[in-house]
N, C-alpha and C positions, 0 to 999 in steps of 0.2 A: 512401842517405838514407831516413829515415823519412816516410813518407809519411802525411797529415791528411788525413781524410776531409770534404767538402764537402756543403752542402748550398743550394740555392736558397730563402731565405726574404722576397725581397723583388724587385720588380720597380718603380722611378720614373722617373716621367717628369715633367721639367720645363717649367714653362711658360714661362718667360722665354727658354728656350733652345730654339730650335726642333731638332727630333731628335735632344737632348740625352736619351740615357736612363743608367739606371745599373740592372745588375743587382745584387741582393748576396746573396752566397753568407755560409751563416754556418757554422761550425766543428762538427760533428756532437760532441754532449756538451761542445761548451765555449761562453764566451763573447764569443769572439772572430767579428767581420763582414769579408770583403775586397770590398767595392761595387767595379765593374768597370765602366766608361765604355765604354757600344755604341750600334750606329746604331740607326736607329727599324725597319727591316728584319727586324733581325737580333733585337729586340725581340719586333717584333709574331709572329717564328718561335716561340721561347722560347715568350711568352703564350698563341699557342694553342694551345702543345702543353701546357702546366701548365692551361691548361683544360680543355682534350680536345676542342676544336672539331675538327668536320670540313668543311673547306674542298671547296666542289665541284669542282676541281680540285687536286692535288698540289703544294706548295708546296715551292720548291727543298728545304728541308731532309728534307721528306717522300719525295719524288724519290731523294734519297741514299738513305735510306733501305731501302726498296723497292729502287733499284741495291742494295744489298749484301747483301739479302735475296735475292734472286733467284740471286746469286751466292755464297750460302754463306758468307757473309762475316761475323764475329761481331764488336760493337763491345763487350769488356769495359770497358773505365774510360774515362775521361780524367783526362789530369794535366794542371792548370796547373804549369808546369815553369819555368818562368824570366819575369823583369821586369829589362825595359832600360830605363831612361829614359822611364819610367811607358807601355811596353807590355807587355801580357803573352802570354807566347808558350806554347801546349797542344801537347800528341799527344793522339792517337787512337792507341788498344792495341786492333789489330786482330788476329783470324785469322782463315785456313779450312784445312780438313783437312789442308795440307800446311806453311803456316808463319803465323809470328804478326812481324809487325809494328808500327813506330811508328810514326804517319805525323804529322806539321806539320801545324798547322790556326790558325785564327785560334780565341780563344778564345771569343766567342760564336757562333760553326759549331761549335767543339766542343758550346758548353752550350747550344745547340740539337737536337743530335744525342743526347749523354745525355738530354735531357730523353725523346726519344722512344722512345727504345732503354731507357730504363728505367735506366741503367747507371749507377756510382757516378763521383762527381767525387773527385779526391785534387789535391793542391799539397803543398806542403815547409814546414816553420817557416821558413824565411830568407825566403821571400816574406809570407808571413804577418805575421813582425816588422816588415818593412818598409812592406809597403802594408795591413795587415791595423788593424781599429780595436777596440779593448779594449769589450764592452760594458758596463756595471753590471748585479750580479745581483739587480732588483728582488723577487725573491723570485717572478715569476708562473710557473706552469708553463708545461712545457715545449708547445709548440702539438703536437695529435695526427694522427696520419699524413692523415685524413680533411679537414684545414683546409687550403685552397690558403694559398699565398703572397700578399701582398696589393702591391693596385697600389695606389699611392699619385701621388698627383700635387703637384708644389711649388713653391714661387713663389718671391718677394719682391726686393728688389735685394741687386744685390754688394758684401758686403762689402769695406770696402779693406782685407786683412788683415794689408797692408805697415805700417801704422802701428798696428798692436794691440802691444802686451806679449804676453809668452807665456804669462804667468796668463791674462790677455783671454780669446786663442785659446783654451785651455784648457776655460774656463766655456764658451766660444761653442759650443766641441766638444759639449760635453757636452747643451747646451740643444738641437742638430742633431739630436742623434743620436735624443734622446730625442722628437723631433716626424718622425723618423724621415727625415731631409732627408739623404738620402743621397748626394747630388751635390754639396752645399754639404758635408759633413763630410769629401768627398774633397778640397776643395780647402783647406780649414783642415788637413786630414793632411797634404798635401802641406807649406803650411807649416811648419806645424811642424816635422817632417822636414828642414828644408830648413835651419830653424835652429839647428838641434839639429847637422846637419853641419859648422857654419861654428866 
């Protein structure tokens, strides 16, 4: 399978939901986003390594790290590689000078460890098609390698999205995305999806 290269361009966190965050990776040269539902943990790992804080102590993902350093141990990519039933499941493409490895990880322990290893993220179109959100090409450029990722914080109440039409949902998507409420556009995805199957 063809593998799609990834990229980290957003990090949210919601207020209504307490350690509700969403990361979202978006499609390197395209306009397609896959937001990713992680703890606040697993979050605050990601953030400051896309900051570059240095914590005065080693922070588990740091720790890894360092462990695989110490032992020769190289983390080329990760793949998000499959989605069950709105989880998604990563390797880790490891080597050291005798063999290279795939090893199981949770996906934000993966995209905590890319973040800090430098190393590129990949996933498949059939994930993409299915959890992945179309974005409109406003015409702005493209953000340059120097701009972090921006955190955003979101509110507001829950939509009942059980009683929308699918044009509704549709417009709603679209108005989400574009105030960039990537928690709420995962759960209008998911409708959608859900109705599109029946």
């Amino acid at each position: 399978m063809k593998k799609i290269e990834l990229e980290i361009v957003a990090l949210s966190h919601s207020i209504t939901q307490t350690h509700s965050y969403a990361v979202v990776l978006g499609e390197t040269n395209g306009l397609r986003r896959l937001p990713i539902v992680i703890g606040g943990f697993e979050a605050q790992a990601i953030a400051v390594a896309l900051e570059r804080m240095q914590p005065s102590r080693p922070l588990t993902h740091d720790l890894m790290k360092n462990f695989m350093m110490a032992f020769n141990v190289e983390l080329h990519e990760i793949i998000i590689s499959d989605l069950q039933e709105g989880i998604f499941y990563s390797k880790l493409l490891c080597s050291n000078e005798h063999d290279t490895v795939e090893i199981d990880s949770r996906t934000s322990d993966a995209l905590a460890l890319a973040v800090r290893f430098g190393c590129p993220i990949y996933t498949y179109e059939h994930i993409l098609e299915s959890a992945g959100i179309l974005m409109e090409d406003s015409g702005k450029k493209k953000k340059s390698d120097e701009e972090q990722p921006v955190v955003k914080e979101t509110g507001g109440s829950k939509d009942d999205l059980r009683g929308m039409s699918l044009e509704d949902l549709n417009q709603l998507l679209s108005e989400v995305l574009e105030q960039e409420d990537y928690l709420r556009a995962i759960a209008i995805r998911d409708e959608i999806n859900h109705r599109k199957k029946k």
